[in-house]
C-alpha positions in Angstrom: 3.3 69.9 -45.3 -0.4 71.1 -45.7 -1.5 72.6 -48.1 -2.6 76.0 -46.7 1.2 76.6 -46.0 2.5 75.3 -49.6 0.2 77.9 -51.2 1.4 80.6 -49.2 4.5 80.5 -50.4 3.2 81.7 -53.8 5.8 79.5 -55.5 4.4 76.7 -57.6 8.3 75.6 -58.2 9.1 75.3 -54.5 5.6 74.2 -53.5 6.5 71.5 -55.9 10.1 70.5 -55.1 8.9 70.3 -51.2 6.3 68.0 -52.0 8.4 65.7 -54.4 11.3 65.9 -51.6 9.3 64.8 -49.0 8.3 61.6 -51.1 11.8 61.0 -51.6 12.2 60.3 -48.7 10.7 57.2 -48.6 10.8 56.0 -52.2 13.7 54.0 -53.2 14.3 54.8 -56.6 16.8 52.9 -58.7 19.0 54.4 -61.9 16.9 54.0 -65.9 19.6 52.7 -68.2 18.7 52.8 -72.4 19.7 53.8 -75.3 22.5 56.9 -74.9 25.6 58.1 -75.6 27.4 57.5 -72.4 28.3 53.7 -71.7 27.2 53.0 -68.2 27.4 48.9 -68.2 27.2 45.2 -69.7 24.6 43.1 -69.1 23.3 39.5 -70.8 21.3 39.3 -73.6 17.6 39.2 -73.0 14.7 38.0 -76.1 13.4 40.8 -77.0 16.5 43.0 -76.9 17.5 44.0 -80.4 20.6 42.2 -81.6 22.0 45.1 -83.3 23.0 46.1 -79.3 24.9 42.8 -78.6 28.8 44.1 -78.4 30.1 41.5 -80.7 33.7 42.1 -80.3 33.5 41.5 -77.0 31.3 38.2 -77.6 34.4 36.9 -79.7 36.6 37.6 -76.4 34.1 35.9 -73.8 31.3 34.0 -76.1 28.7 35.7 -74.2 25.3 37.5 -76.1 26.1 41.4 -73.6 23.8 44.2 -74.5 25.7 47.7 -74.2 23.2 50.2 -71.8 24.1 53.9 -71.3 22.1 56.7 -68.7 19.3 58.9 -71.1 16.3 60.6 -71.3 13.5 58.4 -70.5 11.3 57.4 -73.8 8.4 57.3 -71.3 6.0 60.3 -71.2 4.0 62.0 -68.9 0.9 63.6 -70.5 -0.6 65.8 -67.3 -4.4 67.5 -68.0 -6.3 70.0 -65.7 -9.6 70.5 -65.7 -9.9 74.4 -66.1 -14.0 74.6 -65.9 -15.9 76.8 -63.5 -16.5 74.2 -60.3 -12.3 74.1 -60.1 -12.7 77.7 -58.1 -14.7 75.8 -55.5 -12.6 76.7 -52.3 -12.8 75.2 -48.6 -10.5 76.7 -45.6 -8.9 78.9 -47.9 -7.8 76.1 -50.7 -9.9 76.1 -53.7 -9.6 73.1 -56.0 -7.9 74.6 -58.8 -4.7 75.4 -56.0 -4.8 72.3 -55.1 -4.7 70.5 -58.5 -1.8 73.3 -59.8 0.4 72.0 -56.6 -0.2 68.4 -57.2 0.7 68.8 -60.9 3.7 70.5 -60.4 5.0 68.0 -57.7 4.1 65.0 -60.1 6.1 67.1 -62.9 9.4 67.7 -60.2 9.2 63.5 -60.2 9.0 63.1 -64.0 12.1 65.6 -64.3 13.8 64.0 -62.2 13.3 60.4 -64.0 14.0 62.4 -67.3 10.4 61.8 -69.0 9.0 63.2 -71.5 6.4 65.6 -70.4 3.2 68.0 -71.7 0.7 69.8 -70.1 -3.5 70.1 -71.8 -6.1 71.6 -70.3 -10.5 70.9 -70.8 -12.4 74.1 -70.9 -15.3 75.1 -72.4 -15.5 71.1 -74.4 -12.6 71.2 -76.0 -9.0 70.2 -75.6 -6.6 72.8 -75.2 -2.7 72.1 -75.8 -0.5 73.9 -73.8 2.8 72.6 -73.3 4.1 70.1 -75.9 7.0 67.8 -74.9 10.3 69.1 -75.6 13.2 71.0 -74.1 12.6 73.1 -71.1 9.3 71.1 -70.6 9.2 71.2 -67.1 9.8 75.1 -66.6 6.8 75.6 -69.3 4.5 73.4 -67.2 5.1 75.0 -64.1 4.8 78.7 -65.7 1.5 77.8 -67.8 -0.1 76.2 -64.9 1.0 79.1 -62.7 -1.0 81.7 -65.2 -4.0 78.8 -65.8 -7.5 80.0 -64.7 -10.5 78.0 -64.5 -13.9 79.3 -65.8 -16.3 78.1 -68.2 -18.3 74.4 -68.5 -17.2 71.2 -69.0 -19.7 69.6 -71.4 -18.9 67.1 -74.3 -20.8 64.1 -75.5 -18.4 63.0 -78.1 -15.0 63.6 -77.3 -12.8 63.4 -80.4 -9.0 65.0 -79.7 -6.5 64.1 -82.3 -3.9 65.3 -80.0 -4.6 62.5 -77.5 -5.6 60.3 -80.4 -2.9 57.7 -80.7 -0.1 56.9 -78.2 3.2 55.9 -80.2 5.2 54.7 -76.7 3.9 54.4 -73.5 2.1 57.0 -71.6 0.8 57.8 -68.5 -2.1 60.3 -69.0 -2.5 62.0 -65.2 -6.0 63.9 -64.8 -6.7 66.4 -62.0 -10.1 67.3 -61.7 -13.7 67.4 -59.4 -14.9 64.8 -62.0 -18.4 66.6 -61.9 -20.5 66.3 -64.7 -24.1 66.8 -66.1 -24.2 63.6 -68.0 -21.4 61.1 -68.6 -19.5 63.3 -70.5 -16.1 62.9 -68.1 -16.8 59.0 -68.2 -17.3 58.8 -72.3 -13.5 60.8 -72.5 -11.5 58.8 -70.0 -13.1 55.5 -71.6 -12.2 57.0 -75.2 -8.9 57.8 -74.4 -7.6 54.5 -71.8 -5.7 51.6 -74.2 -2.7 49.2 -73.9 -0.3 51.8 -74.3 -1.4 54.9 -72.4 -2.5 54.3 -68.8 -4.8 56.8 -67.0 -4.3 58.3 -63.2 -7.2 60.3 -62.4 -6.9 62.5 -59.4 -10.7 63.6 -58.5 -10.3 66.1 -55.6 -13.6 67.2 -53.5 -14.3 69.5 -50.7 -15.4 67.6 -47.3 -18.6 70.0 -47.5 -18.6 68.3 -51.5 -18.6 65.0 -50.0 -20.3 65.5 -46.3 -22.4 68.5 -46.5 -21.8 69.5 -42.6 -23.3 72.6 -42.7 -26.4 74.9 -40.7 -28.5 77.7 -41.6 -29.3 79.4 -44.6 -26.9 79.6 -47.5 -26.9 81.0 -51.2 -25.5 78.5 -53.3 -23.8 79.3 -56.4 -22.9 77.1 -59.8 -19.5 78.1 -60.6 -19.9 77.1 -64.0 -23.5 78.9 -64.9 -23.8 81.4 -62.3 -26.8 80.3 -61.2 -27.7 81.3 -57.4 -30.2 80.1 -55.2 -30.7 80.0 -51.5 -32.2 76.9 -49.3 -31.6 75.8 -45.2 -28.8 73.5 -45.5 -30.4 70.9 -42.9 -33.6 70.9 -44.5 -31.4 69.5 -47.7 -28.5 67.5 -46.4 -30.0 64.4 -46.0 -31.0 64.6 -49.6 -27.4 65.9 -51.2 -25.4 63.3 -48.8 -27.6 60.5 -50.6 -27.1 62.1 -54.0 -23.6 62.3 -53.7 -22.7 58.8 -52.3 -24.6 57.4 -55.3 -22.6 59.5 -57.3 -18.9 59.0 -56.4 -20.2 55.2 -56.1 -21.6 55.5 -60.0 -18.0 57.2 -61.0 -16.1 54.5 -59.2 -18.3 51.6 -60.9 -17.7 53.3 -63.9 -13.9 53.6 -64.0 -13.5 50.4 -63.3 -11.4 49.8 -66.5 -8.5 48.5 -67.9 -5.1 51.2 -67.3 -7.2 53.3 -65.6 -7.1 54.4 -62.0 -9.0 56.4 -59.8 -7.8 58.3 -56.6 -9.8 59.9 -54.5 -8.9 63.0 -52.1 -10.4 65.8 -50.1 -8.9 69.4 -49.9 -7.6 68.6 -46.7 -5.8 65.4 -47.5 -1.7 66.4 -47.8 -0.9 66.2 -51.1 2.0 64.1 -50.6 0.1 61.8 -49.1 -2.0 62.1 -52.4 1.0 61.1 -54.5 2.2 58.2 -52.1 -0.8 56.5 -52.7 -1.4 56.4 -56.1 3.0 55.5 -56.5 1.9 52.2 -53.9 -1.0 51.1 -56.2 0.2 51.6 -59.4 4.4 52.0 -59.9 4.3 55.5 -61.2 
């Protein structure tokens, strides 16, 4: 479904649920069993497993080491952040970034609800690290509601990113970033190297404009920084040759840069379905 038509239905909930349907369709996905209230099965003891699970009653019957599993919640959680500076307005064909990035979010979020994970929403605005859903009951609906209301203004700009919210992962996480990835310095490099480690893997979204990436265009034009406001207004021809070079050093710098344990990098344009978006990165890392 394109996203033109997903963001007409001004419906973040159903934009989502089409998107996440449309992947079910060809994911296989199988049942989680842990620790719950509701037996589901038997199955043989595996090292690692902690004995206290062994049913040893039944191991008196049958002298077999069987673990007891029941259906939960998953203990995995899905920590998803937007990037809520200025440049997320940037719009092509009627889809600006930040529309994009809501829809993908939301259909990633319909996936984890399904699965039963644990889920919270943070945004980066202005250099800081904003919390706005925490895990918990009703996640999902909070998620869907706060990115619905979530506007992008402001820079992104920090040198030293210290968030003790991200600090520490306690089980495993998969930290989902959607975002241009455009920066001044290194500052979106220093945060995804600070926060990637053995327990919280990192899926990075970084969605462009063609125009972002190709620079097809003729005649004059006033350009504008979303983030500063600054305008200015060159011939686009007399320029391109020089932004096209600029900007393939640049994703190739990002790309080299990100090249880093648990954490992977997906790049799309604002015309690329975002199902299509979500496919990929489920193919190359099991999401």
């Amino acid at each position: 479904m394109l996203t033109t038509e997903l963001i007409k239905l001004n419906n973040l909930q159903l934009a989502g649920i089409l998107v996440s349907e449309q992947l079910m369709l060809g994911i296989h996905h199988s049942k989680r069993y842990g620790y719950g209230i509701e037996f589901e099965q038997y199955r043989h003891y595996e090292p690692g497993d902690d004995p206290k699970r062994i049913d040893w009653k039944l191991y008196a019957r049958t002298d077999k080491h069987l673990v007891r599993e029941s259906s939960t919640e998953s203990n995995f959680h899905l920590k998803f952040m937007i990037d809520l500076s200025g440049s997320m307005n940037y719009t092509e064909n009627n889809v600006s970034r930040l529309q994009y990035c809501k829809i993908l979010l939301a259909s990633l979020a319909y996936l984890g609800y399904r699965q039963g994970d644990l889920m919270s929403l943070y945004a980066l605005q202005n250099g800081e690290l904003q919390t706005l859903v925490s895990s918990g009951k009703q996640s999902f609906q909070r998620i869907l509601y706060t990115l619905e209301k979530a506007e992008a203004n402001g820079k992104w700009q920090n040198q030293d990113p210290k968030f003790p919210a991200l600090s520490s992962a306690k089980q495993k996480e998969v930290l989902v970033l959607a975002s241009d990835l455009l920066q001044v310095d290194d500052e979106w490099i220093r945060l995804i190297s600070s926060l990637a480690n053995p327990h919280r893997e990192i899926l990075i979204f970084q969605i462009l404009g063609k125009h972002e990436q190709e620079f097809n265009l003729k005649g004059f034009y006033r350009f504008k920084d979303l983030e500063s406001g600054q305008e200015i207004e060159l011939e686009a021809e007399a320029i391109k040759d020089e932004v096209r070079k600029n900007a393939e050093t640049y994703l190739k710098n990002i790309e080299t840069a990100l090249q880093k344990p648990f954490v992977h990098l997906f790049r799309a344009n604002l015309e690329t379905p975002i199902a299509s978006v979500i496919l990929e990165s489920i193919k190359k890392r099991n999401f």
